[in-house]
C-alpha positions as a printed NumPy array, in Angstrom:
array([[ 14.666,   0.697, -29.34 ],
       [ 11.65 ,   0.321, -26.932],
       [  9.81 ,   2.871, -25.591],
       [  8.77 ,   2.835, -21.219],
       [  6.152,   5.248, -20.253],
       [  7.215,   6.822, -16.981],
       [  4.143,   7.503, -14.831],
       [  3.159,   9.031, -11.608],
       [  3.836,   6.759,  -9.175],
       [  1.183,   5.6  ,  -5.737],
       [  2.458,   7.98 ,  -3.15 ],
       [  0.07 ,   6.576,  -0.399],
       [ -3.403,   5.226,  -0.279],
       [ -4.89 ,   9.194,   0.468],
       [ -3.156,  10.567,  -2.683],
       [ -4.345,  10.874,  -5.829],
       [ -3.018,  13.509,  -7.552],
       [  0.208,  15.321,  -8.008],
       [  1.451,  19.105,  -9.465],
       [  4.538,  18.909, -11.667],
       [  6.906,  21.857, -10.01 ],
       [ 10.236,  21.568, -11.891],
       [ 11.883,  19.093, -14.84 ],
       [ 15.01 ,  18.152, -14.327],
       [ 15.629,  16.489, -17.528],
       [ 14.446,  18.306, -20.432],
       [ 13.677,  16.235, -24.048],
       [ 17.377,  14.315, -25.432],
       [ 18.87 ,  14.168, -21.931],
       [ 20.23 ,  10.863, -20.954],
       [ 18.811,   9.53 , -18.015],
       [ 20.221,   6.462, -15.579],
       [ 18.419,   4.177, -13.732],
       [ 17.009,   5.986, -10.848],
       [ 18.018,   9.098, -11.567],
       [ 15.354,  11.808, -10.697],
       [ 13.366,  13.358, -13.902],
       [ 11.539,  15.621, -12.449],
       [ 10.378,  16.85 ,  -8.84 ],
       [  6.691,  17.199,  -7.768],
       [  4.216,  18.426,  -5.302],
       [  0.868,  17.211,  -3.451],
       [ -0.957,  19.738,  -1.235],
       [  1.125,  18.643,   1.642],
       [  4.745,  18.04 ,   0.873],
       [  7.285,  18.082,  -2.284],
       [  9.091,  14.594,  -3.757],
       [ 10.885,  13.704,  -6.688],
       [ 10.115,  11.136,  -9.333],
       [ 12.891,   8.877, -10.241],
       [ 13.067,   7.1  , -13.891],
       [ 12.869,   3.084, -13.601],
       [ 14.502,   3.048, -16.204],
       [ 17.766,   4.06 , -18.177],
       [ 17.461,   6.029, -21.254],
       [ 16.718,   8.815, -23.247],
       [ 13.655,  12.   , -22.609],
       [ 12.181,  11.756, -25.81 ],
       [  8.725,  13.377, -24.88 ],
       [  6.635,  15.233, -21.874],
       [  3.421,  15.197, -21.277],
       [  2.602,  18.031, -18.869],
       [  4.393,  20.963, -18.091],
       [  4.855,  22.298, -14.815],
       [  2.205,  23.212, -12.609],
       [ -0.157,  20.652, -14.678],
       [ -2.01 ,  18.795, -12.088],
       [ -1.529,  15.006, -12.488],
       [ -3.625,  11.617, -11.661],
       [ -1.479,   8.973,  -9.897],
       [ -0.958,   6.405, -13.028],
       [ -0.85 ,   8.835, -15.847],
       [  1.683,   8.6  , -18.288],
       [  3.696,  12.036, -17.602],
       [  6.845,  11.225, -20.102],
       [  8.615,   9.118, -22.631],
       [ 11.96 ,   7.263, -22.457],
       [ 13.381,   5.605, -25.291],
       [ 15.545,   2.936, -24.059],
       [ 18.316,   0.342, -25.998],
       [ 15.791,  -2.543, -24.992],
       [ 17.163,  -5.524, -22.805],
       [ 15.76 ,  -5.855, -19.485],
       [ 14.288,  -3.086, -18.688],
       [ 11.33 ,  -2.869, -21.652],
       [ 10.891,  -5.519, -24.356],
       [ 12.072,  -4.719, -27.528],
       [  8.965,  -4.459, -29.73 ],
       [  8.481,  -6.715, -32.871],
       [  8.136,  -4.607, -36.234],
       [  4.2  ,  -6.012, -36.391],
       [  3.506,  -4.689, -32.698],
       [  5.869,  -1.26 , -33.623],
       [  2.751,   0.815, -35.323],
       [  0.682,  -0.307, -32.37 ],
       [  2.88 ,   1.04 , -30.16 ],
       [  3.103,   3.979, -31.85 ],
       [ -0.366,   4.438, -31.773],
       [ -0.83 ,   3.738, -27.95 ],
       [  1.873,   6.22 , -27.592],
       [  0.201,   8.982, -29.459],
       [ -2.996,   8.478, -27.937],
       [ -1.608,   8.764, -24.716],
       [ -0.188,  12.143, -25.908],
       [ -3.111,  13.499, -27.278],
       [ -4.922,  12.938, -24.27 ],
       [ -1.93 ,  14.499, -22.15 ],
       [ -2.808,  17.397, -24.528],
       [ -6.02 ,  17.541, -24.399],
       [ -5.971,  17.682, -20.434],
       [ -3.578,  20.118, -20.171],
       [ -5.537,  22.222, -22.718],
       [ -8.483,  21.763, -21.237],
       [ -7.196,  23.282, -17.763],
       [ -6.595,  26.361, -19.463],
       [-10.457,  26.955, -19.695],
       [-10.766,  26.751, -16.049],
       [ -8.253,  28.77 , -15.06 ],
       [-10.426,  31.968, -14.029],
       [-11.551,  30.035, -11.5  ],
       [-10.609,  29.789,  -8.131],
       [-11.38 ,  26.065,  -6.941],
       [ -9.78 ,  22.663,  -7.743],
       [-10.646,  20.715,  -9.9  ],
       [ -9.338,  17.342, -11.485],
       [ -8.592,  16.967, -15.18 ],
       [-11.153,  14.525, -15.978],
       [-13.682,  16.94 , -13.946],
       [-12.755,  19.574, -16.445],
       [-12.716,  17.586, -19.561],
       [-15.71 ,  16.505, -19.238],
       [-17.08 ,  19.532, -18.231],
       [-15.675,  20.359, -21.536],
       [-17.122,  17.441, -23.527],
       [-20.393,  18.427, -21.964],
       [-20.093,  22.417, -22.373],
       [-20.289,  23.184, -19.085],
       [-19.489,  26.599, -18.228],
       [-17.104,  27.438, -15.77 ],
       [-19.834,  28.889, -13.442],
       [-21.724,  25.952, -13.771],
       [-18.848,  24.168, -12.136],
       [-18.081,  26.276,  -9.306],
       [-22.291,  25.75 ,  -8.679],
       [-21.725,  21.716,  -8.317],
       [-22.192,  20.563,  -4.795],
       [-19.259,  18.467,  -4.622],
       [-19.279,  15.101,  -2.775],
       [-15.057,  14.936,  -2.357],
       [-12.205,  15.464,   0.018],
       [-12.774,  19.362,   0.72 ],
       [-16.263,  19.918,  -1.171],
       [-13.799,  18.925,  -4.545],
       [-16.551,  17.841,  -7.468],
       [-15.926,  14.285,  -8.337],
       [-16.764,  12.693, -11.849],
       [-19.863,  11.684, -10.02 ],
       [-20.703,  14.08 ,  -8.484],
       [-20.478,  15.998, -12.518],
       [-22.195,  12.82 , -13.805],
       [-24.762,  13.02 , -11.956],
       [-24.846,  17.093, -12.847],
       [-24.686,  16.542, -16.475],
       [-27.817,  13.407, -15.865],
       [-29.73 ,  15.869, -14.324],
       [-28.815,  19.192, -16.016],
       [-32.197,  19.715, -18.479],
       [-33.879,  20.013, -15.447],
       [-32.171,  22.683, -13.623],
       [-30.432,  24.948, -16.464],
       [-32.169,  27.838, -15.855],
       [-31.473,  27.746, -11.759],
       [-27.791,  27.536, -12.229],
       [-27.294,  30.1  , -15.079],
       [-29.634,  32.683, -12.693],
       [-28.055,  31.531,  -9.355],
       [-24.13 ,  31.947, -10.697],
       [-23.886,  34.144, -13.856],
       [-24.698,  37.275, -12.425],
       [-21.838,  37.624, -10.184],
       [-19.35 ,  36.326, -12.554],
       [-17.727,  39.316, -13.687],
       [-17.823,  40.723, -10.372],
       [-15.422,  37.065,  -9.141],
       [-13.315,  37.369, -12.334],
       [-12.298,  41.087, -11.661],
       [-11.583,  39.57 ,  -8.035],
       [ -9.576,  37.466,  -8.978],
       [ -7.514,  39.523, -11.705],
       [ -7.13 ,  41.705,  -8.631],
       [ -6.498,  39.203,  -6.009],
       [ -3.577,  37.998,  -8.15 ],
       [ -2.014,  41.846,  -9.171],
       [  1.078,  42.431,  -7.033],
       [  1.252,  45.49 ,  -4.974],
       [  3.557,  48.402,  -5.375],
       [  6.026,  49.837,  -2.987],
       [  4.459,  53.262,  -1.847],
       [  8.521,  54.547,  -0.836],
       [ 10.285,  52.187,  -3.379],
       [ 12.122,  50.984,  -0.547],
       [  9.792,  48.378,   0.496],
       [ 10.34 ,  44.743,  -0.799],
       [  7.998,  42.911,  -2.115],
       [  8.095,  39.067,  -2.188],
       [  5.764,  36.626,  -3.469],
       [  4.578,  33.726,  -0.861],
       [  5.979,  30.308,  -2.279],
       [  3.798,  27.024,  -2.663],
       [  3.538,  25.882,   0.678],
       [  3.466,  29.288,   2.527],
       [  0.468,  30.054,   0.166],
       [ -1.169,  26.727,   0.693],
       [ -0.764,  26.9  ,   5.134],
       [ -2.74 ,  30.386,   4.451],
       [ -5.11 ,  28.99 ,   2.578],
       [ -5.965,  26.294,   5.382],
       [ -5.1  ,  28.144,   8.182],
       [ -7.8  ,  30.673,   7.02 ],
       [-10.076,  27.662,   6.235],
       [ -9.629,  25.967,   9.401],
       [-10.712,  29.542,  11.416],
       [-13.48 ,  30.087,   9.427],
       [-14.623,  26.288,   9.368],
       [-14.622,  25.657,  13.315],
       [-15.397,  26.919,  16.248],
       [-12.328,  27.285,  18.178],
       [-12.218,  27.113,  21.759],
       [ -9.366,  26.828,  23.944],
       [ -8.587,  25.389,  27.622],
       [ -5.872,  25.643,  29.568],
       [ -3.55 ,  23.455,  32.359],
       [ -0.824,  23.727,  34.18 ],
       [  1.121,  20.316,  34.779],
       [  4.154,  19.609,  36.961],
       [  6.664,  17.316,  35.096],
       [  9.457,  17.431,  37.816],
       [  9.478,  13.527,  38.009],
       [  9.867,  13.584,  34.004],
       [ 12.591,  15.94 ,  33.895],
       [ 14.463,  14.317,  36.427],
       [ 14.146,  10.788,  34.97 ],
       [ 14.759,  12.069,  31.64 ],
       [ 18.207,  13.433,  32.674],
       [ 19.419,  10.137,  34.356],
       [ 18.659,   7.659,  31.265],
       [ 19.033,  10.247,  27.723],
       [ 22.879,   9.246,  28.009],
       [ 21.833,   5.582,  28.385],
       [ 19.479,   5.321,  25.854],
       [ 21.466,   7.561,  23.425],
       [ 23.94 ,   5.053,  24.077],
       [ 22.01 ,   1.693,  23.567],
       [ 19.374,   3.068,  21.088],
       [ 21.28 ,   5.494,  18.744],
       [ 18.204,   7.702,  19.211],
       [ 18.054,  11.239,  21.876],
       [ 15.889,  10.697,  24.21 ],
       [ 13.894,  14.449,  23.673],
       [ 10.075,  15.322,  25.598],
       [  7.858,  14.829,  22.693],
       [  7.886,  11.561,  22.594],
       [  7.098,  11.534,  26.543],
       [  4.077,  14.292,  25.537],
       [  2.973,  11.856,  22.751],
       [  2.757,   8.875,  24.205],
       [  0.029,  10.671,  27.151],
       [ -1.446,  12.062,  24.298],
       [ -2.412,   8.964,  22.558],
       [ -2.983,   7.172,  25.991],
       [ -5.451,  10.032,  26.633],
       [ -7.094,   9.897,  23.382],
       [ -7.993,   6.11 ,  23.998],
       [ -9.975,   7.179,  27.312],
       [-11.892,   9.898,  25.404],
       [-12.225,   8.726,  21.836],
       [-14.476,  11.245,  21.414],
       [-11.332,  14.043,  20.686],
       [-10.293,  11.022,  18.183],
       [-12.955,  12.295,  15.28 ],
       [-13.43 ,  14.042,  12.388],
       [-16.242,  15.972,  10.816],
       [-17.59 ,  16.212,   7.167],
       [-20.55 ,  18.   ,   6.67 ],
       [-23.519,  17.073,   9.046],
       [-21.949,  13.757,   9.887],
       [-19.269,  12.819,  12.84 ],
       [-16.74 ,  10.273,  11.529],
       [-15.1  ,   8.251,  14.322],
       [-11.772,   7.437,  13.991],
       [-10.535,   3.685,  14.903],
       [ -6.84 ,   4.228,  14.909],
       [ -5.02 ,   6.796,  16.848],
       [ -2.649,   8.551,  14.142],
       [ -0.871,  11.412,  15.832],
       [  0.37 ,  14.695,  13.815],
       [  3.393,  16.533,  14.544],
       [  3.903,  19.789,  13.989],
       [  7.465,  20.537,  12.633],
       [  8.767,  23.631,  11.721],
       [ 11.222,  23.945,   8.571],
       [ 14.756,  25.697,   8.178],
       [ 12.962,  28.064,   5.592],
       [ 10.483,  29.486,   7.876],
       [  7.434,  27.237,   6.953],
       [  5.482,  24.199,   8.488],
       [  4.629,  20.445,   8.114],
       [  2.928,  17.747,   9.94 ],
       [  4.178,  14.552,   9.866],
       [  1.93 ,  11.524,  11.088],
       [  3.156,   8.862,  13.823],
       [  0.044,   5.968,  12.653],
       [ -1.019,   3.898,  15.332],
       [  0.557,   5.867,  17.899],
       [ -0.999,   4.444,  20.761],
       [  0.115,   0.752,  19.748],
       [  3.758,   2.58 ,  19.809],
       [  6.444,   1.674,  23.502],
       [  8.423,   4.67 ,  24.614],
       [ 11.235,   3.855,  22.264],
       [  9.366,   3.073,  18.916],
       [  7.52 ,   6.419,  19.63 ],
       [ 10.942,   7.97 ,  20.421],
       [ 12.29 ,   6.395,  16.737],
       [  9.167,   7.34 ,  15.15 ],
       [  9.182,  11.374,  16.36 ],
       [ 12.811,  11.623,  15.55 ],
       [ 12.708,   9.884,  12.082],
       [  9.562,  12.28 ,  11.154],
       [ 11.551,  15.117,  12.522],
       [ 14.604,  14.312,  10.75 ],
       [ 13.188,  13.685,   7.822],
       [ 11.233,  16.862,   7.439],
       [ 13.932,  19.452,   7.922],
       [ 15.949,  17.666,   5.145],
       [ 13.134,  17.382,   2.698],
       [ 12.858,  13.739,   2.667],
       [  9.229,  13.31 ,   4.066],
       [  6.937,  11.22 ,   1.432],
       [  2.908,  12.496,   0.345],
       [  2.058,   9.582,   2.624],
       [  3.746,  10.634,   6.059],
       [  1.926,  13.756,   5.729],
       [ -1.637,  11.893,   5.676],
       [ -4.271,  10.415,   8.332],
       [ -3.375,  12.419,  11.264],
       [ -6.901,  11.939,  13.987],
       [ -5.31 ,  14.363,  16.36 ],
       [ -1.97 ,  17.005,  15.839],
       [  0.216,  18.276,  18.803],
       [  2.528,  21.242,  18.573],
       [  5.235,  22.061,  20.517],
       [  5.288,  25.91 ,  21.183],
       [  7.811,  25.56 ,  23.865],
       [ 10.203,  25.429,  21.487],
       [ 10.767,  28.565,  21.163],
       [ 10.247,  29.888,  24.308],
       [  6.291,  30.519,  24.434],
       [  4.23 ,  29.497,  27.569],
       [  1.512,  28.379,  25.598],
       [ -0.75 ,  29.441,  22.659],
       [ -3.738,  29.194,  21.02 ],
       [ -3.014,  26.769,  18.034],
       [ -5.459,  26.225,  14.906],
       [ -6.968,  23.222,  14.47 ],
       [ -5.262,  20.847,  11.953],
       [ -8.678,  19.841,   9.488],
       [-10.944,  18.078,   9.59 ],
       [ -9.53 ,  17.213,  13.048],
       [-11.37 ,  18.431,  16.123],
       [ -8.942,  19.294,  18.498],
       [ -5.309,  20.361,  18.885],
       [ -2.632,  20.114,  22.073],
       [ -0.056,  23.298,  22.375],
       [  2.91 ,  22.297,  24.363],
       [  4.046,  25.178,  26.747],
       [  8.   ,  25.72 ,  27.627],
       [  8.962,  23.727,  30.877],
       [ 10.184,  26.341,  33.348],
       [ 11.557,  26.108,  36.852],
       [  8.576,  27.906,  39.261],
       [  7.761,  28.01 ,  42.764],
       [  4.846,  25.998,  43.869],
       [  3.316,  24.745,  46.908],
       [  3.754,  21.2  ,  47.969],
       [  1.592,  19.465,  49.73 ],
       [  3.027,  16.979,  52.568],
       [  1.716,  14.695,  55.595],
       [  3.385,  17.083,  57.623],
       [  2.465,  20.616,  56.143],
       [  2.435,  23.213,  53.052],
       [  5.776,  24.024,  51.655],
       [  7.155,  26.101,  49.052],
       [  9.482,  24.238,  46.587],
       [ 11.399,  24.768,  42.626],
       [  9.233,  22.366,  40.941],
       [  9.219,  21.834,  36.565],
       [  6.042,  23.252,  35.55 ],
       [  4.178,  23.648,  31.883],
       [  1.348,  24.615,  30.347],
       [ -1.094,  22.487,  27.871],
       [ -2.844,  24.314,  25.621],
       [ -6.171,  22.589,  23.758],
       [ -7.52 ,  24.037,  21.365],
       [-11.073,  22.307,  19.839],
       [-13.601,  22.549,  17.592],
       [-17.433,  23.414,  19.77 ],
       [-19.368,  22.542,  17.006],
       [-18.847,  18.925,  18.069],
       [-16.904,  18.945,  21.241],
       [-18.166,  20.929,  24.277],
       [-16.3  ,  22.249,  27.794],
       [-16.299,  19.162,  29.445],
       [-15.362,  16.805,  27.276],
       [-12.568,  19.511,  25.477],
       [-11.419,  20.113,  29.546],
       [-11.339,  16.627,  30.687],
       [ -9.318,  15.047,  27.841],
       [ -6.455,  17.836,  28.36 ],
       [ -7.188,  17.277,  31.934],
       [ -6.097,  13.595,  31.485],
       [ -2.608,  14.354,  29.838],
       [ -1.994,  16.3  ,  32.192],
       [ -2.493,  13.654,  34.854],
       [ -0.961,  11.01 ,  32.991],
       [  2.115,  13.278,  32.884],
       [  1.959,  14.083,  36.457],
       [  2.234,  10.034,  37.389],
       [  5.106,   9.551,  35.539],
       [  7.109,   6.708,  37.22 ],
       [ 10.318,   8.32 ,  38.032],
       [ 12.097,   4.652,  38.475],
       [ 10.219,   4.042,  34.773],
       [ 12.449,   1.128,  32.91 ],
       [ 12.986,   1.896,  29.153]])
């Protein structure tokens, strides 16, 4: 018998941490080759871990909702030896044994070590909390740590560098943080109390993951930038028309339909190269400036929620790789089957509110992005066209673009003149356009 350590695997260069949501295998099931153990959750989208191996459950690690570094050993599978693990020698047995248990004592130690942080209400990693715990760090001292990470997280330098410096600034903290601590802890005993139906009729249901986690950023997002929004309306007669003659055509010859979006996101990403200033992000005091052009794509789910897959290097993309790429993403996301990594590195997010009807909208910027582009609903309008020979009044396909962006960074003319461009890239559209 050998034993294969099944770990969390890399789920894309921006993820680095997972939460366990549901085993499927519990200890003494048999497991095949590729057969999912157990299905997981980063703060964007849900995926399933598969065992490399085949073989028996014979110990986990973390339970769900543990929070899990990409690497760490999360189970145990015995298997019959062979290919898939070498069998060990009976002088490397104990030493495997060992490695084993240390790996589960550590697994135990970081799960028990969450439990002292729990009261509180921001992230933190499990080797930020152990050695908080090593170092008896209180949980108020925490939340006090200016972190350096992705959303203010504390890093373990950033608690390094805390626990270096600590003698000199004990008293500051404890002052600064322990005084409202009860006050936060009965918050959040009451934040997490479920409310009572007044009539008894009411029903009362509990927000799952990913609803609670688009409050939390929608929420975030509001309070973190400035929104401001302009608005344009753009005729897209010549796209409509020349999207009717060749969808058959290209259905036919591509095996892909032939919708707008892809249209809309390629003059988004053409746009974005004339005014790379919309193509940034902000951390802090600092402006980061994006060199690729990664587009996000708001999708909405059959169960109500949202997601935002990424098309990377959209503007390198022809009409028909950005038509593959929006309906793969699309696809892909109302069946569940979108991995942590096509969910990360969007520089600018379009929405299509036109979907269901709406003429345009006021969308919420997508952090730490700067800007956001609401698609209106096409609708046939009359409009006056201007000819050689006169004013007349026609049907013409008209829409509305809706840009939302942040003014801390991005001001009138520069938020007005990139939507301002879409909208004129859209309105040349060659209607004899080969594809």
């Amino acid at each position: 018998m050998a034993k294969f350590e099944l770990k969390l695997p890399k789920m894309g260069e921006s993820v680095a941490e997972a939460t366990i949501t549901n085993w499927l295998k519990n200890v003494g099931d048999h497991i095949d080759a590729d057969e999912t153990v157990l299905e997981i959750a980063t703060d964007k989208v849900d995926s399933e871990v598969p065992s490399e191996v085949e073989g028996t459950l014979v110990e986990i690690l973390f339970q769900v909702d543990d929070v899990v570094q990409v690497g760490q050993t999360i189970a145990i599978i015995e298997t019959e030896g062979g290919a898939a693990a070498p069998a060990p020698t009976k002088a490397s047995a104990p030493a495997e044994a060992k490695v084993v248990a240390e790996t589960v004592a550590v697994a135990q130690e970081t799960v028990s070590a969450s439990v002292d942080f729990s009261d509180s209400d921001k992230f933190f990693s499990p080797l930020v909390k152990n050695i908080a715990k090593e170092e008896g760090i209180s949980v108020a001292e925490l939340e006090a740590i200016a972190g350096t990470g992705k959303d203010g997280r504390v890093t373990k330098n950033d608690i390094l560098e805390y626990v270096k410096n600590r003698g000199n600034q004990p008293q500051q903290v404890a002052a600064k943080v322990e005084a409202p601590k009860a006050a936060a802890a009965s918050t959040a005993t009451a934040t997490k109390a479920a409310p009572v139906s007044v009539n008894g009729a009411d029903e009362i249901v509990e927000m799952d993951r990913m609803r609670k986690l688009i409050s939390t950023y929608m929420v975030k997002s509001v309070q973190t930038s400035a929104h401001v929004q302009s608005f344009i309306e753009v005729d897209v007669t010549n796209i409509v028309n020349w999207r009717n003659k060749v969808k058959n055509s290209f259905e036919k010859r591509e095996g892909e339909k032939l919708t707008f979006t892809p249209i809309f996101m390629e003059a988004v990403a053409k746009a974005l190269k004339d005014f790379p200033g919309m193509n940034i992000s902000v951390e802090g005091d600092y402006i980061i400036k994006k060199k690729n052009i990664n587009l996000g794509m708001a999708a909405a789910l059959p169960n109500g929620n949202l997601i935002v897959p990424v098309i990377k290097n959209a503007d390198q993309l022809n009409l028909v790789g950005m038509a593959k790429a929006v309906n793969d993403l699309g696809n892909r996301a109302k069946a569940g089957k979108l991995k942590p990594d096509d969910t990360q590195g969007s520089t600018y997010t379009v929405t299509n509110v036109g979907t269901f009807g709406s003429v345009f909208g006021t969308p919420i910027i997508n952090q730490p992005e700067v800007g956001i582009l609401a698609l209106g609903a096409i609708r046939k309008v009359p409009a006056v066209i201007e000819t050689p020979e006169g004013d007349f009044i026609g049907i013409r396909q008209k829409m509305f673009l809706s840009h939302s962006y942040d003014h801390r960074v991005v001001d009138g003319a520069l938020g007005g003149q990139f939507v301002q461009r879409v909208a004129q890239i859209l309105e040349a559209f060659d209607p004899n356009r080969e594809v």
